[in-house]
C-alpha positions in Angstrom: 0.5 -11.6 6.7 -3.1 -10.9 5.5 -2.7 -7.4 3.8 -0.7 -6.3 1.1 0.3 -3.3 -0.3 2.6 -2.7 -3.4 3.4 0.9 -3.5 5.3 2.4 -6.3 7.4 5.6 -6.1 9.2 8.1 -8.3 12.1 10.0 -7.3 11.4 13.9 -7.1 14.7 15.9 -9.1 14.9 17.9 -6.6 16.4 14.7 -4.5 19.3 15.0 -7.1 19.9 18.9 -6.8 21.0 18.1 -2.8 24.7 17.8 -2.2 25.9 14.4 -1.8 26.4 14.3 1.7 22.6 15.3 2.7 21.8 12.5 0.0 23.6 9.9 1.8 22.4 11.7 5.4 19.0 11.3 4.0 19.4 7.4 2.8 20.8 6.7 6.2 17.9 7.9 7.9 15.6 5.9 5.7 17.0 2.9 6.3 17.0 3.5 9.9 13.4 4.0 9.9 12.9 0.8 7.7 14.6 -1.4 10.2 12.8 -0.2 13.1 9.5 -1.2 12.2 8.5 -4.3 13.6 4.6 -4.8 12.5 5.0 -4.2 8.9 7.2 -6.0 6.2 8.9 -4.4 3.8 10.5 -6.0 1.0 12.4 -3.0 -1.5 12.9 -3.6 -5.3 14.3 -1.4 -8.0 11.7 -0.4 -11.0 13.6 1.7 -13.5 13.0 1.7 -16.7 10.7 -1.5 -16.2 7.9 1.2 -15.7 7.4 4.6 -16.5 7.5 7.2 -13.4 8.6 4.9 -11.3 12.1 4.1 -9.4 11.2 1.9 -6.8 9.0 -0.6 -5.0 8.4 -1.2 -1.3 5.9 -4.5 -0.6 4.3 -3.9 2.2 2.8 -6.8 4.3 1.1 -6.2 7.8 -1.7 -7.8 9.5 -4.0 -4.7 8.8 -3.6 -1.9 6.7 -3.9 0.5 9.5 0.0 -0.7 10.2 1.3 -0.1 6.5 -0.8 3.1 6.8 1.2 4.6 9.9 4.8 2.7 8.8 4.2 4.6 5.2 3.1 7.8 6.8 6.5 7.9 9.7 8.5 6.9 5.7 6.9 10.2 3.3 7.9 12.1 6.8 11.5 11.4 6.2 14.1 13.7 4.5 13.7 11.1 1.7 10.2 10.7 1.7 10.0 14.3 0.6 11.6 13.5 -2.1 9.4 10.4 -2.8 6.4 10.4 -5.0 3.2 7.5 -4.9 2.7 6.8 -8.6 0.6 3.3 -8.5 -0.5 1.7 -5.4 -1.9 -1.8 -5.2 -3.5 -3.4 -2.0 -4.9 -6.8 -1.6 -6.3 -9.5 1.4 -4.9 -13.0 1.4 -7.7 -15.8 1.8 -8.2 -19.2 1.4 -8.9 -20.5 -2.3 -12.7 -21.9 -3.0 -11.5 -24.1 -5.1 -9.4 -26.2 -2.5 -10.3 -26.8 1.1 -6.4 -28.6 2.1 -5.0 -25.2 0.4 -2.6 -23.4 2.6 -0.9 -20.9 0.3 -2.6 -18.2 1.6 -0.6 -18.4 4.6 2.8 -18.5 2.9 3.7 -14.9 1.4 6.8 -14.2 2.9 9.5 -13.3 0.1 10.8 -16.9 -1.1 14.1 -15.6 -2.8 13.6 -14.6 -6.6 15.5 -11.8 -8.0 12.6 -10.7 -10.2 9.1 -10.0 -9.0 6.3 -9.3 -11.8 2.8 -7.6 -10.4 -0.3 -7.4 -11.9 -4.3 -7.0 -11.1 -6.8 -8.9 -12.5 -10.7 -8.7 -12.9 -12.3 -11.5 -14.4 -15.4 -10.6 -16.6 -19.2 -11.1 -15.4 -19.7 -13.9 -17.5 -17.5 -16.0 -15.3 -19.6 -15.7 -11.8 -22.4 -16.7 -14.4 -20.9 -20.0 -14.3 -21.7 -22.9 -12.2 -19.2 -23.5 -9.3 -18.7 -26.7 -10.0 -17.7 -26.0 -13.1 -16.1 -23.2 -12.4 -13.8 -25.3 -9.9 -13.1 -27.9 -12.9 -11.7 -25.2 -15.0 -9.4 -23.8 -12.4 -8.5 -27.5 -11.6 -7.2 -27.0 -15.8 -5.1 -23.8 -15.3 -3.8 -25.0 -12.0 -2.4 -27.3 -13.5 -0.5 -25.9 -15.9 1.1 -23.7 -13.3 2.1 -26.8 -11.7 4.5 -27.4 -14.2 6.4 -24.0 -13.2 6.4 -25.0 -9.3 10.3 -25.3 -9.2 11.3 -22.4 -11.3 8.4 -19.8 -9.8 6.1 -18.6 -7.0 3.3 -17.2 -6.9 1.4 -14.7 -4.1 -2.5 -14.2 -5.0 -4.7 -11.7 -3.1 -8.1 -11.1 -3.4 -8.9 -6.9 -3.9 -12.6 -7.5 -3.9 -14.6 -4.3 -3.0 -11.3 -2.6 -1.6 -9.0 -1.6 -4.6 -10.1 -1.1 -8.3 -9.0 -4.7 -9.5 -10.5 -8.3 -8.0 -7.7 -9.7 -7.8 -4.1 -9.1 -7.3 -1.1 -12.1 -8.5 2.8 -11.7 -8.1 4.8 -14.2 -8.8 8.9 -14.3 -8.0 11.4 -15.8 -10.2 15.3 -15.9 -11.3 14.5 -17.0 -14.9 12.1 -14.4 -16.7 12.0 -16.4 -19.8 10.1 -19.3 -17.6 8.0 -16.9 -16.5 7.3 -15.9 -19.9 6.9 -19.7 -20.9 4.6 -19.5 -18.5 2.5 -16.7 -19.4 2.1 -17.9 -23.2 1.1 -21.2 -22.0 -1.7 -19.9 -19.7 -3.1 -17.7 -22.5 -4.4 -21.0 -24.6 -6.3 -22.1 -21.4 -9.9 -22.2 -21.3 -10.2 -19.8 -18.1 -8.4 -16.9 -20.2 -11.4 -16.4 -22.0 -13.4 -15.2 -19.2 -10.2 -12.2 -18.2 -11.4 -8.8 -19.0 -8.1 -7.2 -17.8 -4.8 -7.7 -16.6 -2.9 -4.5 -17.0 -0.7 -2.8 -16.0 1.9 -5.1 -15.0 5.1 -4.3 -13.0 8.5 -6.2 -13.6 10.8 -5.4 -10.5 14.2 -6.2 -9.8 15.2 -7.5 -5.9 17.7 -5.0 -4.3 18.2 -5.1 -0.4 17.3 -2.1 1.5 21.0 -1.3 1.1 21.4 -2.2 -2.5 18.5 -0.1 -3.3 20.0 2.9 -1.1 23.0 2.6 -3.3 20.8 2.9 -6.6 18.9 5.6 -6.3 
């Protein structure tokens, strides 16, 4: 799917002052909705406490945004969705890398099973497009690699938010271990192509609940 959107919600008190039965009425419903739609997929994950004023996460993925845009709308018209509250959005493109012509990741962003899910945007600094492709190319060949080592523990989605969301980037990555992921992390901070990262904040840890599961939760 070529556009993304990870939307972010809070749960409004008021959802907790209804009795229990219109709660679960309102749940039902919800997950009705969510299992009708057939252009737009929606993977769910649980963000409490991870983040504050936020509950949940819905990870949107469509062929345009036009699609998430009407799914999300028919979702905030809900019982539930009254009760729902956007508190960080995040949309990105997928798009071939310029650094690899046999690349194909792009095309692979379906869900690939982790339980965790960890979100951030990224904008490198001005310096960097200062910089000789070729170069350029040689230094991401350097931090590629190093991810490479990680290939069997985590996954990773990237989309490019140039021009149509605050950051230039988008990266998620999905994993069952968060300590690799964290191995990770430290070990990309010694590589050369940090240097040229002026930000890559705020990131979102999620936790993987089916539609059902994250029903249950709320």
């Amino acid at each position: 799917m070529t556009s993304h959107n990870y939307i972010f919600f809070a749960i409004r008190p008021s959802f907790y002052d209804l009795p229990k039965t219109k709660q679960l009425a309102y749940k039902k419903a919800f997950l009705r909705e969510l299992s009708r739609e057939k252009k737009v997929i929606t993977y769910t994950y649980a963000t409490l406490g991870l983040k504050a004023n936020t509950n949940i996460l819905l990870w949107f993925q469509a062929e345009t945004i036009d699609e998430i845009q009407v799914f999300l709308n028919k979702l905030m018209h809900t019982k539930l969705g009254e009760h729902l509250l956007i508190t960080y959005t995040l949309f990105g493109m997928t798009r071939p890398t310029q650094y690899s012509d046999k690349s194909t990741r792009h095309l692979k962003t379906e869900r690939k099973g982790g339980k965790y899910l960890v979100i951030y945007p990224f904008t490198k600094t001005k310096e960097w497009y200062m910089i000789d492709f070729d170069t350029r190319r040689k230094l991401m060949g350097g931090h590629v690699m190093v991810g490479k080592k990680y290939n069997t523990q985590i996954e990773q989605v990237l989309l490019y938010s140039y021009g149509i969301d605050d950051s230039e980037f988008i990266v998620s990555y999905e994993m069952d271990d968060l300590s690799a992921f964290q191995n990770l992390v430290m070990e990309l901070r010694t590589d050369k192509v940090r240097e040229y990262t002026l930000k890559d904040t705020p990131i979102f840890t999620c936790i993987y609940k089916t539609p059902e599961e994250l029903m249950d939760f709320l």
